[in-house]
C-alpha positions as CSV (number, residue, x, y, z in Angstrom):
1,X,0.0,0.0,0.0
2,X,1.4,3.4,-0.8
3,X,1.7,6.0,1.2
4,X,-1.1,8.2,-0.2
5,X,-3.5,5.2,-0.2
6,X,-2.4,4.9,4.0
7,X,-3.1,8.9,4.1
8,X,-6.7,8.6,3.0
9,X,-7.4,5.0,5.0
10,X,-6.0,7.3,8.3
11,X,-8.2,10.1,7.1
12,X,-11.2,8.0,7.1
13,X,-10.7,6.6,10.0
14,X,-10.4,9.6,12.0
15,X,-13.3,11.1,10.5
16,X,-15.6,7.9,11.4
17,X,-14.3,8.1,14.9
18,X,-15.3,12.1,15.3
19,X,-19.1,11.0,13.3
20,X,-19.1,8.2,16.0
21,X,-18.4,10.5,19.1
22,X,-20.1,12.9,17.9
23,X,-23.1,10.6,18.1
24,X,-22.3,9.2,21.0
25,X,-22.2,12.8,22.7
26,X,-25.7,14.3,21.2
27,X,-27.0,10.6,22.7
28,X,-25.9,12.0,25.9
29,X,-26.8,15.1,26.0
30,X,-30.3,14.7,24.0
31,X,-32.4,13.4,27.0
32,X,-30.6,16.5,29.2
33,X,-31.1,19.1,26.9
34,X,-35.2,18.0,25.8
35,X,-35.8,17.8,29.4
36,X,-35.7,21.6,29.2
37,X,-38.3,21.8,26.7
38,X,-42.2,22.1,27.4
39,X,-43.1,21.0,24.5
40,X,-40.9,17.6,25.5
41,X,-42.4,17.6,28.9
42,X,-45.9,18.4,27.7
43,X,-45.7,15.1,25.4
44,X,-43.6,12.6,28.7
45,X,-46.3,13.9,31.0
46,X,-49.4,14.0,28.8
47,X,-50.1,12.5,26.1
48,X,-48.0,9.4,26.1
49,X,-49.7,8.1,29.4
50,X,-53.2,8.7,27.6
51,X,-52.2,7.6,24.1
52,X,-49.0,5.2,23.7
53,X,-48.9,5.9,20.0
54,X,-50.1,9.7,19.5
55,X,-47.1,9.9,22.2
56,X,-44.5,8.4,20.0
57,X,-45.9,10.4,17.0
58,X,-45.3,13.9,18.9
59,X,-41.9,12.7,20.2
60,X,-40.8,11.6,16.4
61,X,-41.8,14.8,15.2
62,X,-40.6,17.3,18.0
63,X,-37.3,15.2,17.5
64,X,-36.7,15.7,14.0
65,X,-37.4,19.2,14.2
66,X,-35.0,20.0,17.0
67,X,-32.1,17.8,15.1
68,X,-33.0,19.9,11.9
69,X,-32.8,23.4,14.0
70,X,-29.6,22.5,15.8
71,X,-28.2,21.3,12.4
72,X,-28.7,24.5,10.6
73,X,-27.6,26.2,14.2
74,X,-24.2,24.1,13.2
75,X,-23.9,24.9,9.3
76,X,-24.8,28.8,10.2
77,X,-22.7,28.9,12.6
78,X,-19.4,27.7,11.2
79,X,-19.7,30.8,8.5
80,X,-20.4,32.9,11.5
81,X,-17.3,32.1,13.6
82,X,-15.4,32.3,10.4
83,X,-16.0,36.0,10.6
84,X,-15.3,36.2,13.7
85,X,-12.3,34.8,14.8
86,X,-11.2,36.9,17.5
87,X,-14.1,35.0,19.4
88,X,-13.1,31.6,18.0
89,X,-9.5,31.7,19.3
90,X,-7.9,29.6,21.8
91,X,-7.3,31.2,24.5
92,X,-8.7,34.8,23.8
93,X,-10.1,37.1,26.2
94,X,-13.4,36.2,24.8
95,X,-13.0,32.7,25.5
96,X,-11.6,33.2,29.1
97,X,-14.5,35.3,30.0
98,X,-17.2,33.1,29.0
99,X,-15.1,30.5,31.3
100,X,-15.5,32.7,34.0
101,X,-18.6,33.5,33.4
102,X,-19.8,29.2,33.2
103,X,-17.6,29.3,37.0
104,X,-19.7,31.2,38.1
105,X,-23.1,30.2,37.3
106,X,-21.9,26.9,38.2
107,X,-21.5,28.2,41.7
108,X,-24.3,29.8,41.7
109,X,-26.4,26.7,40.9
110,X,-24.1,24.8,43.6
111,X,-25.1,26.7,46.5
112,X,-28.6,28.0,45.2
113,X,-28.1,31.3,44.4
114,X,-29.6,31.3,41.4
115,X,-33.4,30.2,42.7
116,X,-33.2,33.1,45.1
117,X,-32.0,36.1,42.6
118,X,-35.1,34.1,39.9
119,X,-37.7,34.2,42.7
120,X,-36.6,37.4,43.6
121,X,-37.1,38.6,40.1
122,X,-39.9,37.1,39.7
123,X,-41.9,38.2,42.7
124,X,-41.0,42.1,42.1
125,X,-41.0,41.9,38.0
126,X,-39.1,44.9,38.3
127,X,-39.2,44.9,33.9
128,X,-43.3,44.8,34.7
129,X,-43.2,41.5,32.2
130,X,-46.1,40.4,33.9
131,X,-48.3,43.5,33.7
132,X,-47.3,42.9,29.7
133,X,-48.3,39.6,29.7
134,X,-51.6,40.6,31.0
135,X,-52.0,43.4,27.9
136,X,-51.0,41.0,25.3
137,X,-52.7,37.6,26.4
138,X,-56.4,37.7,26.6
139,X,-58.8,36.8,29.4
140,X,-60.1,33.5,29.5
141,X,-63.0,34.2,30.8
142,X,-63.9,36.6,28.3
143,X,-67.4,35.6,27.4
144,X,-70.5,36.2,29.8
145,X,-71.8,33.2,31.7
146,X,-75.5,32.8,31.6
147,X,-77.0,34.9,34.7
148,X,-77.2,33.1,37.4
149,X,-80.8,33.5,39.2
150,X,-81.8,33.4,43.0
151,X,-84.5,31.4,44.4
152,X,-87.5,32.9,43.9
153,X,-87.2,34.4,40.0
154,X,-86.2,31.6,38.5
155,X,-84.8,30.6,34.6
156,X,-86.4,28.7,32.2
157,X,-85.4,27.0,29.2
158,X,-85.0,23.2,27.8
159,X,-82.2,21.2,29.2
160,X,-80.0,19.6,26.5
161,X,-79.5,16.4,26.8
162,X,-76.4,14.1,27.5
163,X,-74.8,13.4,24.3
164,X,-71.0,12.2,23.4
165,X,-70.7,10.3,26.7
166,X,-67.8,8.0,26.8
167,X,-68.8,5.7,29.9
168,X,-70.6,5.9,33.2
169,X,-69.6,5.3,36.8
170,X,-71.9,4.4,39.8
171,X,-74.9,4.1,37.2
172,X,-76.0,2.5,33.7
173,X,-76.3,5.1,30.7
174,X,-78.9,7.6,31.9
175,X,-81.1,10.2,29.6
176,X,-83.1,13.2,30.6
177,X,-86.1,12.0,28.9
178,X,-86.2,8.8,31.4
179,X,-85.2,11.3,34.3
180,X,-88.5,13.3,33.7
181,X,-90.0,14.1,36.8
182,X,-87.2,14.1,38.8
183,X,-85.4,17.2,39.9
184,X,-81.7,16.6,38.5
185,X,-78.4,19.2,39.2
186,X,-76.0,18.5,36.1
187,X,-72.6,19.1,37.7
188,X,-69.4,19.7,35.3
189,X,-66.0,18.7,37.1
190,X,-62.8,17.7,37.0
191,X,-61.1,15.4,39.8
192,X,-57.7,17.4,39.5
193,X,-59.5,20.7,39.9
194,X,-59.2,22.0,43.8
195,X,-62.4,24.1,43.4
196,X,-64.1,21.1,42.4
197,X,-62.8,19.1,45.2
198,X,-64.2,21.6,47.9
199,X,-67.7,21.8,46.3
200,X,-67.5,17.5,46.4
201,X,-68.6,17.4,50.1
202,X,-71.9,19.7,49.6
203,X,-73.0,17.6,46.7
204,X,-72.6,14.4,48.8
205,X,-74.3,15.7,51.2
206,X,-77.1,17.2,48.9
207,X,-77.6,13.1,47.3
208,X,-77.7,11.8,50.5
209,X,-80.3,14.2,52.2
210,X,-82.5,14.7,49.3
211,X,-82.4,11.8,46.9
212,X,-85.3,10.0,48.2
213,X,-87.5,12.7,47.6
214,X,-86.7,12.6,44.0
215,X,-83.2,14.6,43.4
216,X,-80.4,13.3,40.8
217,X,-77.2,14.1,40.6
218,X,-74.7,13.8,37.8
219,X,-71.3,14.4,37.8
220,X,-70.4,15.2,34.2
221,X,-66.5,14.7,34.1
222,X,-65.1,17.0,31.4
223,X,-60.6,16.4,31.6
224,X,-59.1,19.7,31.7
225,X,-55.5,17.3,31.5
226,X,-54.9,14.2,29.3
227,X,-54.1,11.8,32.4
228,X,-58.0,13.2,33.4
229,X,-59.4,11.1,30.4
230,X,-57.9,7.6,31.7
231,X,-61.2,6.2,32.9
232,X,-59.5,4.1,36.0
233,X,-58.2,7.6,36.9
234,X,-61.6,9.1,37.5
235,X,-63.0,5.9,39.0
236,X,-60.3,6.0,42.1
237,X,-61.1,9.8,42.3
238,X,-64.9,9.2,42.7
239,X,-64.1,6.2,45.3
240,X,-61.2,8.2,47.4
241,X,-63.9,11.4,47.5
242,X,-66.8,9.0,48.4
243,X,-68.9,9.9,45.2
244,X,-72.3,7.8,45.1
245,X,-74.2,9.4,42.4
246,X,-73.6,9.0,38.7
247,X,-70.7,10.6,37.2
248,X,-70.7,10.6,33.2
249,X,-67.6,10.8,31.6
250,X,-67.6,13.3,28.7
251,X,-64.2,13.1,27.2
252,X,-65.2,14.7,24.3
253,X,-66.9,18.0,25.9
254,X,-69.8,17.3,23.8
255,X,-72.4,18.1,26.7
256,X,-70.2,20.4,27.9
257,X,-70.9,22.5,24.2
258,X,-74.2,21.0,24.3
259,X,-74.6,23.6,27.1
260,X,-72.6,26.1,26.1
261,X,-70.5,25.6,29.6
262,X,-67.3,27.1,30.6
263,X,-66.5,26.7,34.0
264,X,-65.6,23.9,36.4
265,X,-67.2,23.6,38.4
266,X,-70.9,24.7,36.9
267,X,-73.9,23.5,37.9
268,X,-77.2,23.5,36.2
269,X,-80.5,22.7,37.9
270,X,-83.1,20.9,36.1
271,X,-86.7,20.8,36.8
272,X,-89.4,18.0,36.7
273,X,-90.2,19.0,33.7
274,X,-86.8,19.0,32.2
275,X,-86.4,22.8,31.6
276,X,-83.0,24.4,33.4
277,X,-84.1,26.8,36.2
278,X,-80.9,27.7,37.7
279,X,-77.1,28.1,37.2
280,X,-74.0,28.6,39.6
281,X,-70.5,28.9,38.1
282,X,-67.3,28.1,40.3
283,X,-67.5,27.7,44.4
284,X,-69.4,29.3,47.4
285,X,-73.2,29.9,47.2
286,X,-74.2,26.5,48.9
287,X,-76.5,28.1,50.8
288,X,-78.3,29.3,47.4
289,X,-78.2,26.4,45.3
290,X,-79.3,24.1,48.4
291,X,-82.8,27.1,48.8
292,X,-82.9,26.1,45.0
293,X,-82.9,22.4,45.0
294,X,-86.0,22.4,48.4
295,X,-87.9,25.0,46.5
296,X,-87.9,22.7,43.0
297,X,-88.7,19.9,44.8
298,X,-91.4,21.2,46.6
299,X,-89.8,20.6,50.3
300,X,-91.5,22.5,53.1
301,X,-89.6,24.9,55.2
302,X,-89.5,22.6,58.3
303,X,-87.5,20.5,56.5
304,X,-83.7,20.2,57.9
305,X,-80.9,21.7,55.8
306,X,-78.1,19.9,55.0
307,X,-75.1,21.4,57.3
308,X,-71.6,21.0,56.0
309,X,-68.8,22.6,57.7
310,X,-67.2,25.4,55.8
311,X,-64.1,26.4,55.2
312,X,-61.8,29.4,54.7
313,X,-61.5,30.4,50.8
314,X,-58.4,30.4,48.7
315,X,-56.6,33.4,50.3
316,X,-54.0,35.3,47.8
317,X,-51.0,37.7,49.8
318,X,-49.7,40.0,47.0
319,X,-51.2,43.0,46.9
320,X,-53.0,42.3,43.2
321,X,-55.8,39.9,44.9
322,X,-55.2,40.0,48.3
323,X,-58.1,40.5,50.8
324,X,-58.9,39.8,54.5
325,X,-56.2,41.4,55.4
326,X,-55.6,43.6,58.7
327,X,-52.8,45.2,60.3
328,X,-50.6,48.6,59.9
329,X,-49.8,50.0,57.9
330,X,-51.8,49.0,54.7
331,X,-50.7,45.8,52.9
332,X,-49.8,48.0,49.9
333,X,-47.2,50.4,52.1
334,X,-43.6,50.0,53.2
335,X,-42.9,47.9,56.5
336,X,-42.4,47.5,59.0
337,X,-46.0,45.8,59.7
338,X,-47.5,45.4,62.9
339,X,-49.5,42.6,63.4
340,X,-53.2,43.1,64.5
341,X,-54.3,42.2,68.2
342,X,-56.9,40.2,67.1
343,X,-58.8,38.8,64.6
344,X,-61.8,37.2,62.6
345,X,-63.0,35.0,60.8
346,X,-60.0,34.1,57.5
347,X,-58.1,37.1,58.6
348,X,-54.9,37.2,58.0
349,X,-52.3,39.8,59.7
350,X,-48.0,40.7,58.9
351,X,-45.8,40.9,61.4
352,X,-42.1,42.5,61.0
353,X,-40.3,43.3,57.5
354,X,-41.9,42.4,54.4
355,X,-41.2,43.2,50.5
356,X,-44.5,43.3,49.1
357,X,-45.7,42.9,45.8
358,X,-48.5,42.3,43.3
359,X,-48.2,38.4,43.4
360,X,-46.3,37.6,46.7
361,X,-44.8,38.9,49.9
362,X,-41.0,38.0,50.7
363,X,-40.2,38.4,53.9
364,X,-37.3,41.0,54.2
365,X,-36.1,39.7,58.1
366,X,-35.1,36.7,60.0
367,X,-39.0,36.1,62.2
368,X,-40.8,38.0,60.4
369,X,-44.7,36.3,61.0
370,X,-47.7,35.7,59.1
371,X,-50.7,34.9,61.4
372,X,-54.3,33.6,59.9
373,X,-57.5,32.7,61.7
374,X,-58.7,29.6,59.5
375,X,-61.7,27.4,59.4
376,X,-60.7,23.7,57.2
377,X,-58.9,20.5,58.2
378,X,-55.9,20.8,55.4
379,X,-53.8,24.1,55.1
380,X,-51.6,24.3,51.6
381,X,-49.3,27.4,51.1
382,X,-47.3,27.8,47.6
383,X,-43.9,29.4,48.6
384,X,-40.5,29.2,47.7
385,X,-37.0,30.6,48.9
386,X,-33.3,30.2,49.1
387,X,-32.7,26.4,49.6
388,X,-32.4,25.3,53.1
389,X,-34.1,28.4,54.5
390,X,-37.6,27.6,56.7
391,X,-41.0,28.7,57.9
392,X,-42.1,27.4,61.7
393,X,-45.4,26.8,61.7
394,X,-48.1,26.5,64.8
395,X,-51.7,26.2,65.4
396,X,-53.0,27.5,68.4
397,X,-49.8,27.8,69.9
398,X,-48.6,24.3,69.1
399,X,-46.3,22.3,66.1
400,X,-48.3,21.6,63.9
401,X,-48.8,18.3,61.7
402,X,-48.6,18.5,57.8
403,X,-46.8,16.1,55.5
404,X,-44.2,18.8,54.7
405,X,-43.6,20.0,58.1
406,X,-41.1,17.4,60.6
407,X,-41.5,17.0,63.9
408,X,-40.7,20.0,65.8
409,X,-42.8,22.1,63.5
410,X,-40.3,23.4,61.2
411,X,-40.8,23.5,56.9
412,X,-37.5,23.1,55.0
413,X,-37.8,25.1,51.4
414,X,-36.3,22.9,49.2
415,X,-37.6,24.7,46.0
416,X,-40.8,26.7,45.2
417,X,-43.7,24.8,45.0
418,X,-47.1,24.1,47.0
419,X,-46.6,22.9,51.2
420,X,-48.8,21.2,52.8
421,X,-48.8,22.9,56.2
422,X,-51.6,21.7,57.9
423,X,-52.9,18.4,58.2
424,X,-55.5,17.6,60.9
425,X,-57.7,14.8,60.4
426,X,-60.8,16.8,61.1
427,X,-62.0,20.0,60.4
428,X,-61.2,22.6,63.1
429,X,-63.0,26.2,63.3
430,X,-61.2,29.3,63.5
431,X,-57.9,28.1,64.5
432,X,-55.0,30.3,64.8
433,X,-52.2,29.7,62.1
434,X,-49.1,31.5,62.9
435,X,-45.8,31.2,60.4
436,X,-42.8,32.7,61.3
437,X,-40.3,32.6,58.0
438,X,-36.7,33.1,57.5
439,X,-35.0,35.9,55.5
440,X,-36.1,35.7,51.7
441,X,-39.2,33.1,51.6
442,X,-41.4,34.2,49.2
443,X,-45.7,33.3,50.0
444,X,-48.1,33.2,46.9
445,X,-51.4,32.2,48.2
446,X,-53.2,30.1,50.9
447,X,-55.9,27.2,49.7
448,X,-57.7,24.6,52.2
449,X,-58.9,21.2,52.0
């Protein structure tokens, strides 16, 4: 073999052995760098649960379109460097800066840095990007719901009738036409949806109180999420919450178009007749719905009302839907604040130094306190910090349980995210919460099981 023929077979070679790592290396670092990607996330978490197939479809597709980006990325980007090659040069102030520069954020991620100086961007938006975001992206709820009536001056109009109804839990197939005569509430949910879950123990106790004098309820399950539509899914949701009635599952939203619905949850009373006489959108207004259900079914005053414990409502701290609060100065002011000597019902008082904002308050101090007067079993507060910072908490004086509190009361941020702070058992009424945070822990909003 002559030496030219050895010169190309050494060329070759050494170009199949760059190809081959530089397989190898995208192999590597495909999974690490499509982790980053919603679109990649949206498929993993979704739709390949659901739909197997559909699943590998999307994947296929987002893959071959990320391999032909970062391939034009490469072929672009060779011309480009050759341009500039003061940026390209080994060893060049360029290059050592950008080294410095990966040091650093590499330290920063180490020791967590880098989740306090986001969250603290985040929660003042000193750019105002979120104001922006509200200008450009448009209201969901932009349309008007139907007005909802009180007892007493009621709607009227036909009920449309269950169509596009995949399967049916607790009952057989069941048709307003063979309800006739009945009084039947139509309720759209979803069993991922907290305001669902805290209007589930009204309309259990609604089927069990008035059922035998001729009430139906059906649950009309319309998915908001793909894992929703997974029919074993929704059957261990309507066992774990205790549901008896029928729940339909419309994994189409056919009856939820058939009546023009947008909420979860909505409910929609239906008289004997078969005609809708009343509508409620979203939580609260038991009271009302329950005056509505005795007066279409013709139940006399004397009749006991169901009773169902209440509970404190979703509770938001930043200044943009904050309410209940009391203390000095207002919430909206500088600190420091000064807690209130007493208070009612879901009120909610600061203590100490606090950076407040339109979406959270951070609190600016080592013990600065957040104290709420609560009615619920389950308290859940979405907050976040600098890893390894904490929040005590205590109800009526004591430690309180929660499954992300330990045992001498004390919450551990680990990253920003909803906590479970309370968890009792059994509902307690008007109990005292009072947190008492670490420098730089960030609070969102309060919800209650």
């Amino acid at each position: 073999m002559d030496s030219r023929a050895h010169a190309f077979l050494e060329k070759a070679h050494g170009h199949r052995n760059r190809t081959v790592s530089a397989v190898l290396t995208g192999a590597a670092l495909g999974p690490v760098f499509s982790s980053c990607s919603p679109t990649y996330a949206w498929a993993i978490a979704t739709v390949l649960p659901a739909s197997p197939s559909l699943g590998m479809l999307y994947l296929s597709t987002y893959c071959v379109g990320v391999g032909a980006g970062l391939l034009a990325v490469a072929l672009l980007g060779r011309r480009f460097l050759s341009r500039i090659r003061w940026a390209s040069k080994p060893g060049g102030a360029f290059q050592r800066t950008v080294a410095v520069l990966f040091v650093v954020v590499g330290l920063a991620i180490v020791t967590g840095l880098d989740q306090a100086v986001e969250t603290r961007l985040l929660t003042a938006d000193p750019f105002g990007i979120t104001r922006l975001e509200q200008r450009l992206v448009p209201s969901q709820g932009t349309s008007k719901p139907p007005t909802q009536m009180s007892p007493g001056d009621l709607m009227s109009y036909p009920a449309p009738d269950l169509v596009g109804i995949q399967g049916w839990i607790n009952s057989e197939p069941l048709t307003l036409a063979e309800l006739r005569g009945k009084v039947v509430l139509i309720d759209f949910w979803t069993y991922s949806c907290i305001n669902c879950q805290r209007t589930q123990p009204y309309l259990n106790a609604w089927y069990d109180t008035y059922a035998r004098d001729g009430l139906v309820i059906i649950g009309v399950h319309a998915p908001e999420f793909a894992f929703e539509q997974i029919p074993a899914n929704v059957q261990k949701a309507v066992t774990a919450d205790g549901i008896r009635y029928p729940v339909a599952l419309d994994n189409g939203f056919q009856t939820w178009r058939a009546y023009g619905n947008q909420y979860w949850p909505a409910k929609y009373l239906i008289d004997r007749d078969g005609r809708v006489r009343y509508t409620h959108f979203g939580e609260g207004s038991y009271d009302e719905v329950e005056s509505t259900i005795r007066q279409l079914l013709g139940e006399s005053a004397t009749t006991p009302r169901v009773e169902v414990s209440d509970q404190t409502p979703e509770t938001y701290l930043g200044t943009e839907r904050a309410e209940r609060y009391v203390g000095q100065p207002a919430l909206s002011s500088g600190g420091p604040y000064r807690p209130a000597s007493s208070l009612s019902g879901d009120q909610w008082t600061l203590g100490g130094a606090w950076d407040v904002s339109g979406q959270a308050i951070t609190a600016g101090s080592d013990g600065a306190t957040l104290t709420l007067r609560f009615t619920g079993q389950d308290v859940y507060l979405v907050m976040g910090g600098p890893p390894g910072s904490t929040v005590t908490v205590a109800v009526d004086g004591k430690a309180a349980p929660g499954t992300d509190v330990d045992s001498t009361g004390t919450v551990t941020i680990s990253e920003y995210r909803l906590y479970r702070l309370v968890e009792s058992g059994q509902s307690v009424n008007g109990a005292t919460l009072r947190l008492t945070f670490s420098r730089g822990v960030s609070a969102n909003a309060f919800t209650f099981g």
